[in-house]
Predicted model as a PDB file, atoms N, CA, C, CB and O in Angstrom, pLDDT in the B-factor column:
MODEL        1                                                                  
ATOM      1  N   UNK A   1       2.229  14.076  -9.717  1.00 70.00           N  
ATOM      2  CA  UNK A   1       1.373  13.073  -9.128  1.00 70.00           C  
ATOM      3  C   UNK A   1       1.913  11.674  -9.399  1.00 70.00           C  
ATOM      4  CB  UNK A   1      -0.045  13.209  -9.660  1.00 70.00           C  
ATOM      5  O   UNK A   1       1.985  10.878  -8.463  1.00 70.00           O  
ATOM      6  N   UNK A   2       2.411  11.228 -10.991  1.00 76.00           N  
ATOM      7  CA  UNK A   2       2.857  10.153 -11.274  1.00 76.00           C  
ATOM      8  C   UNK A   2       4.266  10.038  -9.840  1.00 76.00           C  
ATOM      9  CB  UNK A   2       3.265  10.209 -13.064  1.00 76.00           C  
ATOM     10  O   UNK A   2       4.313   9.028  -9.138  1.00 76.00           O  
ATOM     11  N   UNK A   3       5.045  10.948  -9.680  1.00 82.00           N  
ATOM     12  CA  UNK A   3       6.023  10.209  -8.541  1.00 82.00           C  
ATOM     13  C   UNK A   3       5.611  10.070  -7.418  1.00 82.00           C  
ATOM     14  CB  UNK A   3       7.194  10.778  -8.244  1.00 82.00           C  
ATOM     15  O   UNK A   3       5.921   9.115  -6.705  1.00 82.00           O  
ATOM     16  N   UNK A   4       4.969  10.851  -7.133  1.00 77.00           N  
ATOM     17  CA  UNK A   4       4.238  10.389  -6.066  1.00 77.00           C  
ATOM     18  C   UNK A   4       2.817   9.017  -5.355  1.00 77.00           C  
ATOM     19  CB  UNK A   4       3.930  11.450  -6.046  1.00 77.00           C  
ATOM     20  O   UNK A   4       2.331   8.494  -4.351  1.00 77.00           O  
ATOM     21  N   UNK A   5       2.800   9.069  -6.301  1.00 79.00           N  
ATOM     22  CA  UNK A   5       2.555   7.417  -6.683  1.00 79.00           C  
ATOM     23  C   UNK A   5       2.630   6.826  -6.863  1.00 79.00           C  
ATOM     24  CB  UNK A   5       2.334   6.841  -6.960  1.00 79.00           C  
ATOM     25  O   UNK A   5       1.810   5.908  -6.816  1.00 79.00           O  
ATOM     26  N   UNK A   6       4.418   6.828  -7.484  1.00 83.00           N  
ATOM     27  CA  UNK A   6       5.545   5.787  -7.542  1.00 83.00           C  
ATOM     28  C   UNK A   6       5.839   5.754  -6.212  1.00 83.00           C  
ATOM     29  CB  UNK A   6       6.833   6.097  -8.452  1.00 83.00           C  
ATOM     30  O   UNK A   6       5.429   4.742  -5.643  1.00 83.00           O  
ATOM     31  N   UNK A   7       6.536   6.698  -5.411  1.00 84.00           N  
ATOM     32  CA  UNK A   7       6.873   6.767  -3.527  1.00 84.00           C  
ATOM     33  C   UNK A   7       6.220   6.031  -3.144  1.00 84.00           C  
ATOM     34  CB  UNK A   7       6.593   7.997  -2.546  1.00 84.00           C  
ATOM     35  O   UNK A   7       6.724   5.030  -2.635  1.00 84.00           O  
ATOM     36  N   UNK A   8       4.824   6.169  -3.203  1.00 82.00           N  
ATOM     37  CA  UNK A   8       3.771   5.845  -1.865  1.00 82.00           C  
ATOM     38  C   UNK A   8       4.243   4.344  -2.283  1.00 82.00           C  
ATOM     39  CB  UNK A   8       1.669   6.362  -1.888  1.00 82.00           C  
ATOM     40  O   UNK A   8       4.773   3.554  -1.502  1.00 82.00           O  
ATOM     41  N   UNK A   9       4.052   4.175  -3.197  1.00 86.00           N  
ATOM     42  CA  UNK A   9       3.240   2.357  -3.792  1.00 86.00           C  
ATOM     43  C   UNK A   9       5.148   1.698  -3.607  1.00 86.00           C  
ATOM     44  CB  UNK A   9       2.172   2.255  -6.561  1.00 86.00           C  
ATOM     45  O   UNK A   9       4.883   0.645  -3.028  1.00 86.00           O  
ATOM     46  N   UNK A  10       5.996   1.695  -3.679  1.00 89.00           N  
ATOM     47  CA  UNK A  10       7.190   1.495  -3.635  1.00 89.00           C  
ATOM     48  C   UNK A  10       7.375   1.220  -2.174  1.00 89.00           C  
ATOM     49  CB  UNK A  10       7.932   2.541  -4.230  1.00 89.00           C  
ATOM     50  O   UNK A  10       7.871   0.140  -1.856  1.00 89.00           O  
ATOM     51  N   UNK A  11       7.024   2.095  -1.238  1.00 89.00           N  
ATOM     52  CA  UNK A  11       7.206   2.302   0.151  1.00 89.00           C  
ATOM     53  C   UNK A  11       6.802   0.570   1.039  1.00 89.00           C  
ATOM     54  CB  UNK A  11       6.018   3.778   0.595  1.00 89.00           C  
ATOM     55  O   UNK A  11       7.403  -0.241   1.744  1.00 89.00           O  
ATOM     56  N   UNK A  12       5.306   0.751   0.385  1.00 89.00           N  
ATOM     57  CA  UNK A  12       4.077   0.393   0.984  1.00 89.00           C  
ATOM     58  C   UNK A  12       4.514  -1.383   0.325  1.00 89.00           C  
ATOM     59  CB  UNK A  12       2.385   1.468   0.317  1.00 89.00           C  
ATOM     60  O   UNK A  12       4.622  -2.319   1.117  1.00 89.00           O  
ATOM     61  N   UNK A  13       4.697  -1.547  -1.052  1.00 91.00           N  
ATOM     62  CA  UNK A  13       5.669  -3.024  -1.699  1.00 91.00           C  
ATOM     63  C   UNK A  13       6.561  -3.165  -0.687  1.00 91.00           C  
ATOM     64  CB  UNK A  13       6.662  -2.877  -3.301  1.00 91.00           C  
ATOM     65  O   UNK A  13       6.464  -4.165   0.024  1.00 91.00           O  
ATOM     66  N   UNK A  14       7.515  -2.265  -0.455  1.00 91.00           N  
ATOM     67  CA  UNK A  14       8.888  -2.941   0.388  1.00 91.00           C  
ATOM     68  C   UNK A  14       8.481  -3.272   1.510  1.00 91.00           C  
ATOM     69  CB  UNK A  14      10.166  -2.048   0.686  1.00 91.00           C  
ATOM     70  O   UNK A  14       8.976  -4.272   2.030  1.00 91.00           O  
ATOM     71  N   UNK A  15       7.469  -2.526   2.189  1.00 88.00           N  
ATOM     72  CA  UNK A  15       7.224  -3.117   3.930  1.00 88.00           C  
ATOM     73  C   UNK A  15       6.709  -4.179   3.348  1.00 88.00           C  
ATOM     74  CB  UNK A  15       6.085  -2.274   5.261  1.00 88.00           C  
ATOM     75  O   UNK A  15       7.505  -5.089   3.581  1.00 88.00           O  
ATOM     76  N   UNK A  16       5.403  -4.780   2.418  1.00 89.00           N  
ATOM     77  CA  UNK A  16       5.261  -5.764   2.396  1.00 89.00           C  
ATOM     78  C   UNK A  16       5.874  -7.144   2.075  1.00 89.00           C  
ATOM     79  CB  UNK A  16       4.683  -5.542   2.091  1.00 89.00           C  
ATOM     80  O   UNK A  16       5.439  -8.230   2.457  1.00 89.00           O  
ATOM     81  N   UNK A  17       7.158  -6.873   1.168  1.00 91.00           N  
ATOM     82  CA  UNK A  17       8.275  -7.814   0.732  1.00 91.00           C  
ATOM     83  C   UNK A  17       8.908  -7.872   1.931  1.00 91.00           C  
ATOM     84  CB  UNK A  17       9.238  -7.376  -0.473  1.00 91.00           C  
ATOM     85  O   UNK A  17       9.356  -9.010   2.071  1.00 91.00           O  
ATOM     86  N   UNK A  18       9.174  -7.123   2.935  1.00 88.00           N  
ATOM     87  CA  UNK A  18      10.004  -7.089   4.048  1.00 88.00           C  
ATOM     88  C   UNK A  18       9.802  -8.019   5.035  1.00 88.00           C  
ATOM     89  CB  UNK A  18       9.962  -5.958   4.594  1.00 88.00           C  
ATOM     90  O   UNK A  18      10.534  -8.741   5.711  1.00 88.00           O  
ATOM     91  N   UNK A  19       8.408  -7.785   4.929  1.00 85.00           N  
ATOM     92  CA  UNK A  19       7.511  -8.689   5.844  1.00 85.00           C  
ATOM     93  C   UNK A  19       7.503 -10.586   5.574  1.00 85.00           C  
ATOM     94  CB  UNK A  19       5.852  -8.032   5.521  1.00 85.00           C  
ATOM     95  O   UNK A  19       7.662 -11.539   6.338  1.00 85.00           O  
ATOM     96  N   UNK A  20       7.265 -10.472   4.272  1.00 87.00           N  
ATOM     97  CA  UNK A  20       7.185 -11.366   3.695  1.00 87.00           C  
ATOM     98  C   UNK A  20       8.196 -12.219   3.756  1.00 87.00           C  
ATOM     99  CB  UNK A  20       6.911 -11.075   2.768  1.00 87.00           C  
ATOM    100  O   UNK A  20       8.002 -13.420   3.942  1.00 87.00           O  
ATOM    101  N   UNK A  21       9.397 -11.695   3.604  1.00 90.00           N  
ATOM    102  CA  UNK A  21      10.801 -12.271   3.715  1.00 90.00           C  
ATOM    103  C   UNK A  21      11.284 -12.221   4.880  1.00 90.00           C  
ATOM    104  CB  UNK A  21      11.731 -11.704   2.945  1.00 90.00           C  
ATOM    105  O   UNK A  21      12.491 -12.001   4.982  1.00 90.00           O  
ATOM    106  N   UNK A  22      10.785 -12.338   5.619  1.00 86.00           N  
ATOM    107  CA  UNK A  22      11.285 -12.069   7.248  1.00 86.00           C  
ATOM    108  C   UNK A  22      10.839 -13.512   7.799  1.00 86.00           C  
ATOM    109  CB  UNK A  22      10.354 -10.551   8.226  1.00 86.00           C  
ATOM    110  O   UNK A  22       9.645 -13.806   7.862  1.00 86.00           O  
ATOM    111  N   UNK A  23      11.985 -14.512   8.244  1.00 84.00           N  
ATOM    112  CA  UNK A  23      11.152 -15.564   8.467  1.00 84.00           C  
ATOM    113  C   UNK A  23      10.599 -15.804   9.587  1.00 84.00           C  
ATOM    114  CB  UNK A  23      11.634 -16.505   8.210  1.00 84.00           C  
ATOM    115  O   UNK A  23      10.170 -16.942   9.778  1.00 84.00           O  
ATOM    116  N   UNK A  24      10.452 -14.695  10.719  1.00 84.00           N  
ATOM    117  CA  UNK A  24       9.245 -15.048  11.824  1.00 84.00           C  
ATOM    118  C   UNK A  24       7.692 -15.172  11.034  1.00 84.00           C  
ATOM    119  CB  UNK A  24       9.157 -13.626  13.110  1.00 84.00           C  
ATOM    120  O   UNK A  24       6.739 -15.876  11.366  1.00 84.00           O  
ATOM    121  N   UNK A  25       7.817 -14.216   9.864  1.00 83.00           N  
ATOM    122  CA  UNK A  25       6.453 -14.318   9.114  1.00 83.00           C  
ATOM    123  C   UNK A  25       5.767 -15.625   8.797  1.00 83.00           C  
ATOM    124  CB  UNK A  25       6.602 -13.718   7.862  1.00 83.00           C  
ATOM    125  O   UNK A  25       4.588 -15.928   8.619  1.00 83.00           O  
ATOM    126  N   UNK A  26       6.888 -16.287   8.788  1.00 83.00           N  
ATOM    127  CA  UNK A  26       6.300 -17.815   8.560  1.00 83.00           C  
ATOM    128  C   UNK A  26       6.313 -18.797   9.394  1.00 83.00           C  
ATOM    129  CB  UNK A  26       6.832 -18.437   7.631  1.00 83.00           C  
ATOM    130  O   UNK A  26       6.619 -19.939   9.050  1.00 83.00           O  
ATOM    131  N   UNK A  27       5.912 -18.399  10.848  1.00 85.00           N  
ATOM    132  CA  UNK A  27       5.653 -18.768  12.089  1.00 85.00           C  
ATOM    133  C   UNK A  27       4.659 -19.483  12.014  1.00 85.00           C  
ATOM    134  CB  UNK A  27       5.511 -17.861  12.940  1.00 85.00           C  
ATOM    135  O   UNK A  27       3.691 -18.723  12.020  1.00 85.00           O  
ATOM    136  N   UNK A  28       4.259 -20.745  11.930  1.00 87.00           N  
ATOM    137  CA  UNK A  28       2.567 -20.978  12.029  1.00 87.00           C  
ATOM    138  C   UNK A  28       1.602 -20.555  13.567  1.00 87.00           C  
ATOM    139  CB  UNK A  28       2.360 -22.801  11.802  1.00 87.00           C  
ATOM    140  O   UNK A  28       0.456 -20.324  13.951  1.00 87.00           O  
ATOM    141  N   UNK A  29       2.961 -20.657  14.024  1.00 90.00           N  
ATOM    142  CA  UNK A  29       2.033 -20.370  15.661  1.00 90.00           C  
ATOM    143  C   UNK A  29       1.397 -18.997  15.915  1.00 90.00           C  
ATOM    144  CB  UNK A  29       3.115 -20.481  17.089  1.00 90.00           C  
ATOM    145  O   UNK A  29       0.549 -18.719  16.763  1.00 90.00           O  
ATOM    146  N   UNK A  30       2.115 -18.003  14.795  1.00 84.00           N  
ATOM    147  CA  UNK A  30       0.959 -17.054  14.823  1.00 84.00           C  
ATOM    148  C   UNK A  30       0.350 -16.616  13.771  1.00 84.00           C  
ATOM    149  CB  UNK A  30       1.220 -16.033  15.366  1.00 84.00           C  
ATOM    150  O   UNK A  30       0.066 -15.445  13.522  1.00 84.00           O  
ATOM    151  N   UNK A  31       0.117 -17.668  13.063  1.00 87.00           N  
ATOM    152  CA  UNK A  31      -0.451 -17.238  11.774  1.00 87.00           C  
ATOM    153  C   UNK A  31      -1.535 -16.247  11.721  1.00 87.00           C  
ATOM    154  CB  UNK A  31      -0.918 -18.326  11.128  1.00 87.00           C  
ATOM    155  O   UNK A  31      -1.749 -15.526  10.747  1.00 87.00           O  
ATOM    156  N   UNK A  32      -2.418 -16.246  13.156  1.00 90.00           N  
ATOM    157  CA  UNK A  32      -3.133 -15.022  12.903  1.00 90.00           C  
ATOM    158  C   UNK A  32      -2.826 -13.455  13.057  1.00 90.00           C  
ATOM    159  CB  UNK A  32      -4.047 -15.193  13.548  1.00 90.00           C  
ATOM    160  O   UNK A  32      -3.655 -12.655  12.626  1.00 90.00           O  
ATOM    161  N   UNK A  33      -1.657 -13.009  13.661  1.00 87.00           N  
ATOM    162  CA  UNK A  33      -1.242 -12.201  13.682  1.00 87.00           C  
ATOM    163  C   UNK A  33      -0.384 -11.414  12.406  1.00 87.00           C  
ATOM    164  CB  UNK A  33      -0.859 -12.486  14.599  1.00 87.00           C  
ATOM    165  O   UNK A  33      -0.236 -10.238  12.074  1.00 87.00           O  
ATOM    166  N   UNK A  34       0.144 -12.881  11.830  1.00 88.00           N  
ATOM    167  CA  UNK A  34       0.654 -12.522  10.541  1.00 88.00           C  
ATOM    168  C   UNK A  34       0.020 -11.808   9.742  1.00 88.00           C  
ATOM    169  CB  UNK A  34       0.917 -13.419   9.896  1.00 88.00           C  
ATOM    170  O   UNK A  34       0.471 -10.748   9.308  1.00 88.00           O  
ATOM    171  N   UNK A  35      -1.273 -12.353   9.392  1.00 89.00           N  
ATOM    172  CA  UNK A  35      -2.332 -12.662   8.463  1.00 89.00           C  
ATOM    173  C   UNK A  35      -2.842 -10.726   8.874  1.00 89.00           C  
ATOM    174  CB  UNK A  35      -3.633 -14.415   9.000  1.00 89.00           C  
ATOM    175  O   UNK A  35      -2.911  -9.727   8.158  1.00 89.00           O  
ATOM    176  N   UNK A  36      -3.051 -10.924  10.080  1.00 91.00           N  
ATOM    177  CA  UNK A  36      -3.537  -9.216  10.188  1.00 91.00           C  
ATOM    178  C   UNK A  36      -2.518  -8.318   9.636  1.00 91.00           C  
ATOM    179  CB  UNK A  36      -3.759  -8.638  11.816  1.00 91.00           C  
ATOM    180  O   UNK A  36      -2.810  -7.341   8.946  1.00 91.00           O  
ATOM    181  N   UNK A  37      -1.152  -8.702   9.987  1.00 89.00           N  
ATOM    182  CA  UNK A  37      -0.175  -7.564   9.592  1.00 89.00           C  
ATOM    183  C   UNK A  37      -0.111  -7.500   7.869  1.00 89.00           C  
ATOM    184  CB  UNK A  37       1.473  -7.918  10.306  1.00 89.00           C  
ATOM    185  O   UNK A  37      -0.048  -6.409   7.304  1.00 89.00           O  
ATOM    186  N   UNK A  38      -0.131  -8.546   7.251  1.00 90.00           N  
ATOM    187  CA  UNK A  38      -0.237  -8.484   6.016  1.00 90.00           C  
ATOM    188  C   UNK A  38      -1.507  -7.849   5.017  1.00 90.00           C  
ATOM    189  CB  UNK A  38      -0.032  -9.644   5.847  1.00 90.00           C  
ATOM    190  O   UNK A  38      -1.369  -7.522   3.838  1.00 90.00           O  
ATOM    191  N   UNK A  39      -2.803  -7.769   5.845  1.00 93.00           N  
ATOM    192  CA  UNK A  39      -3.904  -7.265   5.623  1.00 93.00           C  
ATOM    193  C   UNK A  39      -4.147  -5.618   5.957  1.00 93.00           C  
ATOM    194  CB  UNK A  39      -4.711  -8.115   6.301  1.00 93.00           C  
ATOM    195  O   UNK A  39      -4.939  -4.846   5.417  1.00 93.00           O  
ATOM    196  N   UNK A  40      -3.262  -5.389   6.947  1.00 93.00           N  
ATOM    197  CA  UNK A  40      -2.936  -3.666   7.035  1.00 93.00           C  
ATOM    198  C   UNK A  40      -2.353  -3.717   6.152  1.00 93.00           C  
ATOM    199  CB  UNK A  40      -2.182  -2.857   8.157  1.00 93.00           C  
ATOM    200  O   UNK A  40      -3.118  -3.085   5.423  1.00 93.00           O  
ATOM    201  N   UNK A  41      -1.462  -3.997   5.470  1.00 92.00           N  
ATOM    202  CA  UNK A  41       0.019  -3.673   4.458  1.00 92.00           C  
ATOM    203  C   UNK A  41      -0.974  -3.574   3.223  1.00 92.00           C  
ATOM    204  CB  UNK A  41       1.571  -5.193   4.278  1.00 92.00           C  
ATOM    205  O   UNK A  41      -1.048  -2.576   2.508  1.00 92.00           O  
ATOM    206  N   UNK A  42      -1.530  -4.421   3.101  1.00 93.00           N  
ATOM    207  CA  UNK A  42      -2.331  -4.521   1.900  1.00 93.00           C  
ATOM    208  C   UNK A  42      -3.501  -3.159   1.710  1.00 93.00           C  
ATOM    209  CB  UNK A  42      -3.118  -6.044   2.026  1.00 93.00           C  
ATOM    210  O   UNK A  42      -3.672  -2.501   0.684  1.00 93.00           O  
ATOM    211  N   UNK A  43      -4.243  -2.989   3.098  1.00 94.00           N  
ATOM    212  CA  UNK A  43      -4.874  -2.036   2.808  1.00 94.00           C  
ATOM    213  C   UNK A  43      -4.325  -0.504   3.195  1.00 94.00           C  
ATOM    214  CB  UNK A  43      -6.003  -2.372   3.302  1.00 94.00           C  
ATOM    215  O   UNK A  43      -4.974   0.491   3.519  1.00 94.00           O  
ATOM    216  N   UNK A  44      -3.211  -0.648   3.074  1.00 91.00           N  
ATOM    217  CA  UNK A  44      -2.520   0.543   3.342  1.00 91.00           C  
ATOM    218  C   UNK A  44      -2.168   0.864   1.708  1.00 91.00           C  
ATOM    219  CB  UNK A  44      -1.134   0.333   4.492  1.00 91.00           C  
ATOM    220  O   UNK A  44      -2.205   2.028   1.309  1.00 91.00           O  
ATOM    221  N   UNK A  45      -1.884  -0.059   0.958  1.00 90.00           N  
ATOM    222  CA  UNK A  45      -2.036   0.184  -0.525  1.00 90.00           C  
ATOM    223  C   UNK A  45      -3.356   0.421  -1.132  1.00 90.00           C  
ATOM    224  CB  UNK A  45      -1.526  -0.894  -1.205  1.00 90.00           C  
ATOM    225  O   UNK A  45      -3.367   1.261  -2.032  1.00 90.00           O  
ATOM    226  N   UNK A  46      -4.223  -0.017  -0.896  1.00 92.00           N  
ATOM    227  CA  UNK A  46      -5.450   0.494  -1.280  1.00 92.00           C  
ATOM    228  C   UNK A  46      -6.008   1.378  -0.962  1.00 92.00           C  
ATOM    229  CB  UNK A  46      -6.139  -0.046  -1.204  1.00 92.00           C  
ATOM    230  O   UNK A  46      -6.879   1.948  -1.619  1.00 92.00           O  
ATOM    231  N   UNK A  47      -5.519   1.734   0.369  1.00 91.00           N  
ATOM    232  CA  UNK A  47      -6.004   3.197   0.725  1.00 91.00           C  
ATOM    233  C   UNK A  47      -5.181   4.312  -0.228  1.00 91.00           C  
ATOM    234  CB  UNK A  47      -5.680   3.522   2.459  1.00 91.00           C  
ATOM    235  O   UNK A  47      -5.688   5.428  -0.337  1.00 91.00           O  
ATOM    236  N   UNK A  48      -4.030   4.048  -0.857  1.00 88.00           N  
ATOM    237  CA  UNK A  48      -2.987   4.718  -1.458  1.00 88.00           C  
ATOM    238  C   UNK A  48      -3.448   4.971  -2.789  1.00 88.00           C  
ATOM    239  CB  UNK A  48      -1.715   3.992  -1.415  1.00 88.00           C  
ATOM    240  O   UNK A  48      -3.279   5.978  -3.477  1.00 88.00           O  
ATOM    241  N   UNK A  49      -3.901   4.181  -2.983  1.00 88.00           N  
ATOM    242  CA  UNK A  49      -4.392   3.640  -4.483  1.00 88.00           C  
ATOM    243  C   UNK A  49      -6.035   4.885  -4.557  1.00 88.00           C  
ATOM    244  CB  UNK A  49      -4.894   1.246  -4.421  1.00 88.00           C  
ATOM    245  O   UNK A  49      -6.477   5.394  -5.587  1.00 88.00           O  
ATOM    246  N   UNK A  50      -6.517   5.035  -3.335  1.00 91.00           N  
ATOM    247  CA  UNK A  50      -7.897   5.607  -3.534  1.00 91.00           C  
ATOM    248  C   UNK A  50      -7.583   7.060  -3.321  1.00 91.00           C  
ATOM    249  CB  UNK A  50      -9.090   5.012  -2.489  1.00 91.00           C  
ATOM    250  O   UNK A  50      -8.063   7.910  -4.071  1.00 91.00           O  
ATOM    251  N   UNK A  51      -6.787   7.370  -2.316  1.00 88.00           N  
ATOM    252  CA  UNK A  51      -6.531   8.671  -2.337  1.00 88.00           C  
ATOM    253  C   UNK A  51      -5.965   9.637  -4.162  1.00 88.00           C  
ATOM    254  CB  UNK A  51      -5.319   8.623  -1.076  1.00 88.00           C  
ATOM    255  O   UNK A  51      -6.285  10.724  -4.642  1.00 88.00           O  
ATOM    256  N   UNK A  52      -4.909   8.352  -4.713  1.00 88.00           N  
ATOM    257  CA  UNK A  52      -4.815   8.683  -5.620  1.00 88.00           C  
ATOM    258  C   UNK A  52      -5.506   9.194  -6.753  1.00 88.00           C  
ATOM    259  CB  UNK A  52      -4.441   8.167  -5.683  1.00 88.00           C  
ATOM    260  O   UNK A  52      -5.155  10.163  -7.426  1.00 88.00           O  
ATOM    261  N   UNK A  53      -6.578   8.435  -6.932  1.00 90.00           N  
ATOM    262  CA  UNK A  53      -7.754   8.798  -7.690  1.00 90.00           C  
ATOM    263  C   UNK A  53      -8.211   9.362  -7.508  1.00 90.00           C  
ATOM    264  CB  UNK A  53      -8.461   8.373  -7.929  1.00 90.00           C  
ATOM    265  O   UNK A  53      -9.043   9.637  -8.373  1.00 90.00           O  
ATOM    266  N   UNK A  54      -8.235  10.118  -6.337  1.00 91.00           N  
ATOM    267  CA  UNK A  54      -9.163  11.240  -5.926  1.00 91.00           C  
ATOM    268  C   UNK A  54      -8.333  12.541  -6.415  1.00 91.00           C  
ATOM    269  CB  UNK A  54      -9.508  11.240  -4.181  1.00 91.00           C  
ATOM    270  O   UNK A  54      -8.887  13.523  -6.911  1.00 91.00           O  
ATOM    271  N   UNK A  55      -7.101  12.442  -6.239  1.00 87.00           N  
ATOM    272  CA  UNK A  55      -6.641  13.363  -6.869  1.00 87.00           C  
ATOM    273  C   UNK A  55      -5.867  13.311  -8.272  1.00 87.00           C  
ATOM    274  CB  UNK A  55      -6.027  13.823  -6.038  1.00 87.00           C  
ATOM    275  O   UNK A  55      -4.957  14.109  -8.496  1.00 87.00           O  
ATOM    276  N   UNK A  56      -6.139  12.637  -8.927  1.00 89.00           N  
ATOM    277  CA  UNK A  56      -6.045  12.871 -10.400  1.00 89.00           C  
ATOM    278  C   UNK A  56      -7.600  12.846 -10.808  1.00 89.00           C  
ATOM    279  CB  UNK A  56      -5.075  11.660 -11.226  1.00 89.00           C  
ATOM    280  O   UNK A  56      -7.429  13.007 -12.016  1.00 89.00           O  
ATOM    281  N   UNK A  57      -8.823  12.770 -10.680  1.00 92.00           N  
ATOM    282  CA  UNK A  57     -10.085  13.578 -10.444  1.00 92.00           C  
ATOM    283  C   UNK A  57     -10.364  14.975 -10.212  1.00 92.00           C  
ATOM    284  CB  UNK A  57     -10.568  13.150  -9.540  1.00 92.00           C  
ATOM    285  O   UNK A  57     -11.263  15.563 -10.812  1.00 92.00           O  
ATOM    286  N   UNK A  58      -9.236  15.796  -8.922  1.00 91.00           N  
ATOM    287  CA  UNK A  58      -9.176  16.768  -9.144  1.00 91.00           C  
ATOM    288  C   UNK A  58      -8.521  17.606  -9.976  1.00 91.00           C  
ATOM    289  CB  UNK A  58      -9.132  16.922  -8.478  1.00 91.00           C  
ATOM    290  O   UNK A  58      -8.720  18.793 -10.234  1.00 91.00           O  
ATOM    291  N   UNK A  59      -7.421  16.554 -10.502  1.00 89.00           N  
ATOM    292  CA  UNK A  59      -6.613  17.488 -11.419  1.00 89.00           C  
ATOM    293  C   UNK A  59      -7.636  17.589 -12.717  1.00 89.00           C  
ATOM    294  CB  UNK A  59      -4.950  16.806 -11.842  1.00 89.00           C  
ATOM    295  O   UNK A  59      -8.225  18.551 -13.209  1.00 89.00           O  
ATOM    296  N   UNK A  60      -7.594  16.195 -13.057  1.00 92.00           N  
ATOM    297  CA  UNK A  60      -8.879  16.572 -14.356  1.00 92.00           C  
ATOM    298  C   UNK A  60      -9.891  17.471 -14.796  1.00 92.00           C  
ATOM    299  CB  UNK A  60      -9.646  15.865 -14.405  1.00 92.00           C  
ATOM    300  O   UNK A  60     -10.201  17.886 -15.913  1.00 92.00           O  
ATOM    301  N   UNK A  61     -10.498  17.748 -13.207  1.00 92.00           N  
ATOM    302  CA  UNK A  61     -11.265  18.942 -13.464  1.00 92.00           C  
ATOM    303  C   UNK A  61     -11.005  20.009 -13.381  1.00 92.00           C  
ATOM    304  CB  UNK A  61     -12.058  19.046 -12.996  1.00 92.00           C  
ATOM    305  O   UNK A  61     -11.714  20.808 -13.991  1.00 92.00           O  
ATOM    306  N   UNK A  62      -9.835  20.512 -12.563  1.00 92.00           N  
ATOM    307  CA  UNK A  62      -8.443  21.470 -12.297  1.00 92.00           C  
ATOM    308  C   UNK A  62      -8.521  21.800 -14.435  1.00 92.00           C  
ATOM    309  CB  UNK A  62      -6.365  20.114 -11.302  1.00 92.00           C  
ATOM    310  O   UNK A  62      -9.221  22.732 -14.833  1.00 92.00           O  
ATOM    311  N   UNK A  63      -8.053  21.272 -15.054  1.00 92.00           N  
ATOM    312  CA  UNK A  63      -7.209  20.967 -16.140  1.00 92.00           C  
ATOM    313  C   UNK A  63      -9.089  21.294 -17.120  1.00 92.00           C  
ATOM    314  CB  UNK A  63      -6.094  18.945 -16.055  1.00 92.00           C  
ATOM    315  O   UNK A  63      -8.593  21.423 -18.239  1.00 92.00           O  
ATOM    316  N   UNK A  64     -10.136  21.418 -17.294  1.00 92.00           N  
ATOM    317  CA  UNK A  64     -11.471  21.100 -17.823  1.00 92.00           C  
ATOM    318  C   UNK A  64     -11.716  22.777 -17.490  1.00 92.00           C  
ATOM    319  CB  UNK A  64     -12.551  19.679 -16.953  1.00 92.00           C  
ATOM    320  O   UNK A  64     -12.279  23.435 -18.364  1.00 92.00           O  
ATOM    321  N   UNK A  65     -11.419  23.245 -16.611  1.00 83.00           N  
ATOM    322  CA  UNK A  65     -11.555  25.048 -15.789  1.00 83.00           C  
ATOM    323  C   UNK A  65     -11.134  25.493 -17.134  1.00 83.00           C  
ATOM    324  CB  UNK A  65     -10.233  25.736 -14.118  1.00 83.00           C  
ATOM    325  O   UNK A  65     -10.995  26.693 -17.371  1.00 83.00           O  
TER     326      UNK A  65                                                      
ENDMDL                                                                          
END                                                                             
């Protein structure tokens, strides 16, 4: 589970550094489009982050059997 939660979260950092460092990103003329793409990226880690917990929850109780 720990590498796999290194993958996901590694993946999900680089698109967002990618993004970040990409200098159309710092377009003001579309700052709102930016702003959305950076807010998927973000909750694409938090969604990563929740799934995770859900399954080291199951392992715990997996591991309590």
């Amino acid at each position: 589970m720990y590498a796999m939660q290194e993958e996901l979260t590694q993946r999900t950092i680089s698109k967002i550094l990618d993004y970040y460092f990409d200098s159309n990103a710092h377009d003001l003329e579309n700052i709102d489009k930016i702003l959305v793409q950076f807010q998927l990226r973000f909750w694409e880690l938090t969604g990563q982050e929740e799934l995770m917990t859900g399954l080291y929850e199951n392992a715990i109780k997996s591991i309590e059997k």
